[in-house]
Wavefront OBJ file of the C-alpha trace (Angstrom):
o trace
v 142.874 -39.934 43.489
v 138.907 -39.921 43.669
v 138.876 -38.884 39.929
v 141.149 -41.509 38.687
v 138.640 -44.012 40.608
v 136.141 -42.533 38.727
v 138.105 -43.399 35.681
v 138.352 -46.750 36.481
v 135.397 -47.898 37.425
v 133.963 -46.187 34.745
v 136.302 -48.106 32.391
v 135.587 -51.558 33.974
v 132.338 -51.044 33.230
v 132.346 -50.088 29.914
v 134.242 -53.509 29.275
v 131.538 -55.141 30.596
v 129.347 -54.046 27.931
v 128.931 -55.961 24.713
v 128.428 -55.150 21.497
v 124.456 -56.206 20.859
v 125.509 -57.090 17.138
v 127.510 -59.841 18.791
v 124.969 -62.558 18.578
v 127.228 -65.425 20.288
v 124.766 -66.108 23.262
v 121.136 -67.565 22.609
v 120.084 -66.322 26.097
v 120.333 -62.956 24.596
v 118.017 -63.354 21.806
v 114.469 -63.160 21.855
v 111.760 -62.837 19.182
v 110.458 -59.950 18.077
v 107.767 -58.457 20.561
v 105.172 -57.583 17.540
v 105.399 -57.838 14.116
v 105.864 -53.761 13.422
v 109.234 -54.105 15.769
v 111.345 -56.215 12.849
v 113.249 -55.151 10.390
v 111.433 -56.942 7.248
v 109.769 -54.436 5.566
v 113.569 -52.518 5.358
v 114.713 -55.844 2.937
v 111.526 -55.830 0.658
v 112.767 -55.835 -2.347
v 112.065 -52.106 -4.754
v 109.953 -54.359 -6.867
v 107.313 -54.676 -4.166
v 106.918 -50.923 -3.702
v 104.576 -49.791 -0.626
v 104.822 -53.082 1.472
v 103.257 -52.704 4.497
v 102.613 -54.949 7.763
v 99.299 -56.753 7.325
v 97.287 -57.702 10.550
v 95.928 -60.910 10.244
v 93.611 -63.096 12.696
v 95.640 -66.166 12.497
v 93.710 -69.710 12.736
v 96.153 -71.806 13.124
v 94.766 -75.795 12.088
v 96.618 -78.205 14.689
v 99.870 -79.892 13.001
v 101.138 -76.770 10.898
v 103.902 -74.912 11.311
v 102.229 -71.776 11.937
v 100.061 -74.444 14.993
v 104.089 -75.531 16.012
v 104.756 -71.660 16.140
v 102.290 -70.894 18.415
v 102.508 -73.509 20.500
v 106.250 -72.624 21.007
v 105.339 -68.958 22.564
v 105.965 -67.754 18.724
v 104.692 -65.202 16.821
v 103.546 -64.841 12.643
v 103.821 -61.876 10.641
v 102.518 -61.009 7.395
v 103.958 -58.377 5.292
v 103.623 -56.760 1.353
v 100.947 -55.465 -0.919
v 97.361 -57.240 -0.006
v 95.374 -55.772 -2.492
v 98.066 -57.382 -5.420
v 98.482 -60.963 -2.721
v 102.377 -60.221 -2.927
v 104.074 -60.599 0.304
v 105.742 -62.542 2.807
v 105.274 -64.555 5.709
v 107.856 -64.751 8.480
v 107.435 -66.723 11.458
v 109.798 -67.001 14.402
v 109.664 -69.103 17.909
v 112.532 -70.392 20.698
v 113.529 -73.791 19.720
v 114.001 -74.897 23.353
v 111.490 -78.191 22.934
v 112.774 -79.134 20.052
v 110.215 -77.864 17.411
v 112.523 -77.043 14.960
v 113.760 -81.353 14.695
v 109.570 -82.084 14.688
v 108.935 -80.228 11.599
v 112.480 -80.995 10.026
v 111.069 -84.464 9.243
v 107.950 -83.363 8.195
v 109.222 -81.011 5.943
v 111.606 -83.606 4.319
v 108.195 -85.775 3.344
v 107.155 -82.987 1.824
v 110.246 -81.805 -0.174
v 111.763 -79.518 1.676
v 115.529 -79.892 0.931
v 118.626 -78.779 3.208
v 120.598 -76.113 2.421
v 123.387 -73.797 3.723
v 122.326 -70.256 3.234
v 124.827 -67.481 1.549
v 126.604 -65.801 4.273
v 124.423 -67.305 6.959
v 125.949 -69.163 9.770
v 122.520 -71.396 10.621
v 122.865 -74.302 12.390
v 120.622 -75.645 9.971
v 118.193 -74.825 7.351
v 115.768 -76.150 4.851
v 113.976 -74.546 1.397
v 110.778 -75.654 -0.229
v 111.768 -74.623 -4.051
v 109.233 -75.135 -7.136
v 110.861 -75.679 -10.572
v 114.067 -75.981 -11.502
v 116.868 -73.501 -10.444
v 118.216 -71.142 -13.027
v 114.594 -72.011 -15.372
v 112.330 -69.150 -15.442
v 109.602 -70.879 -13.206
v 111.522 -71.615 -10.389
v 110.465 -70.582 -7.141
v 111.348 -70.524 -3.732
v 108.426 -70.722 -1.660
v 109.944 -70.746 1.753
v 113.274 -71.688 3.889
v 112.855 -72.882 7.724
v 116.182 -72.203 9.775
v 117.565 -72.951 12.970
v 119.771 -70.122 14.476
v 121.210 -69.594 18.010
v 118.430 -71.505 19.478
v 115.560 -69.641 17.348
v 113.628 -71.340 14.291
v 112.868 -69.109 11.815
v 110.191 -69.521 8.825
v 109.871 -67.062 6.061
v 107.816 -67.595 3.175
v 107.283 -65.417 0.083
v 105.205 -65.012 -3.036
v 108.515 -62.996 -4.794
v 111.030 -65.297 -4.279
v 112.978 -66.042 -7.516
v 116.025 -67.571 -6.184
v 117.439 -68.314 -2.456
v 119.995 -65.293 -3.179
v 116.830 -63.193 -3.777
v 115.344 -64.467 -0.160
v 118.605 -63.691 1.727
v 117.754 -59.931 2.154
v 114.380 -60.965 4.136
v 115.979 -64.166 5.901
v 119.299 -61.503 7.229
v 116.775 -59.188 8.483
v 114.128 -62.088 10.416
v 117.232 -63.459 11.504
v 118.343 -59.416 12.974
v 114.946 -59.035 14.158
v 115.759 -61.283 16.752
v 115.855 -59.055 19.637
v 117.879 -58.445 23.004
v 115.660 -58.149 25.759
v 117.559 -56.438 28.275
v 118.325 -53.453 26.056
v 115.127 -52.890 25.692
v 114.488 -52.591 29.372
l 1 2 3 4 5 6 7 8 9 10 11 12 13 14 15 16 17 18 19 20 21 22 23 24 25 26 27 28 29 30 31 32 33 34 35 36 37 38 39 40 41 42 43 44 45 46 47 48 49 50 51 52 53 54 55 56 57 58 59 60 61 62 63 64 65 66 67 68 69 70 71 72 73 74 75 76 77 78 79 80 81 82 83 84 85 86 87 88 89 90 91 92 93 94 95 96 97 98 99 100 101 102 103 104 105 106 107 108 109 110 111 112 113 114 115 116 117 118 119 120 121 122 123 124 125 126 127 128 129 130 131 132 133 134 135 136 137 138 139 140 141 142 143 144 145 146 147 148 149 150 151 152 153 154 155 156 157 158 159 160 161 162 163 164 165 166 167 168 169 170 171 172 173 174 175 176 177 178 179 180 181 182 183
């Protein structure tokens, strides 16, 4: 009798577990705790070999994103080849103020146009693109989105095409972490 207790409650509890790829609650989530704990430099792409994280002493000039960021408890990352200025940018911060809306019509004024991202479920998402698409100058030089309460910015030097950013955007996006696994 005491072992099929056992059993059970050890059952019940296991139920009670979820799977922490299951990202249906926001109160989960939480951004990465430093920018070597993400999973970007796993999506570079092989033609930037060696990418690395690069510290940087952010200034951040009142009225940027990377100011809006901050401001939100957020945190910026730089990553890629300094020496050959290839890289990429990626940015995250809680959208619980409403950031995310603020810059939305910001970015609009300056081109930014809305998108829905390849096998992305964002709640909303905007690319700044250079060029036009399919012409061997286009670039894309950076896509804001708004997921599960999180904004996420990630700019690049490499971009080609918003199918070429999607590596980097599904692993900022998995980067978002869950806080009470870690504990």
């Amino acid at each position: 009798m005491k072992r099929i207790a056992i059993v059970l409650t050890a059952l019940l509890f296991l139920s009670g577990c979820s799977n922490t790829n299951d990202m249906e609650s926001s109160e989960k989530l939480a951004i990465p705790k430093d920018c070597e704990a993400t999973k970007i430099l796993e999506a570079f792409p092989e033609e930037v070999p060696n990418a690395r994280y690069v510290p940087t002493e952010w200034e951040p000039a009142e009225g940027t994103d990377l100011w809006s960021v901050y401001n939100a408890g957020g945190i910026a990352c730089t990553y890629g080849i300094q020496e050959a200025e290839v890289g990429a940018t990626v940015m995250w911060a809680s959208d619980k103020n409403g950031v995310f809306s603020e810059r939305a019509a910001i970015w609009k004024e300056d081109g930014h146009k809305e998108i829905d991202l390849p096998g992305l479920e964002e709640d909303q998402a905007y690319v700044l693109t250079q060029g036009n698409e399919g012409d061997e100058e286009f670039i894309v030089w950076g896509v804001n989105l708004l997921i599960k309460g999180y904004w996420i910015q990630v700019n690049a030097t490499f971009f080609g095409s918003v199918e070429e950013a999607m590596p980097i955007i599904n692993a900022a996006v998995e980067s978002l972490s869950f806080p009470e696994m870690e504990e």
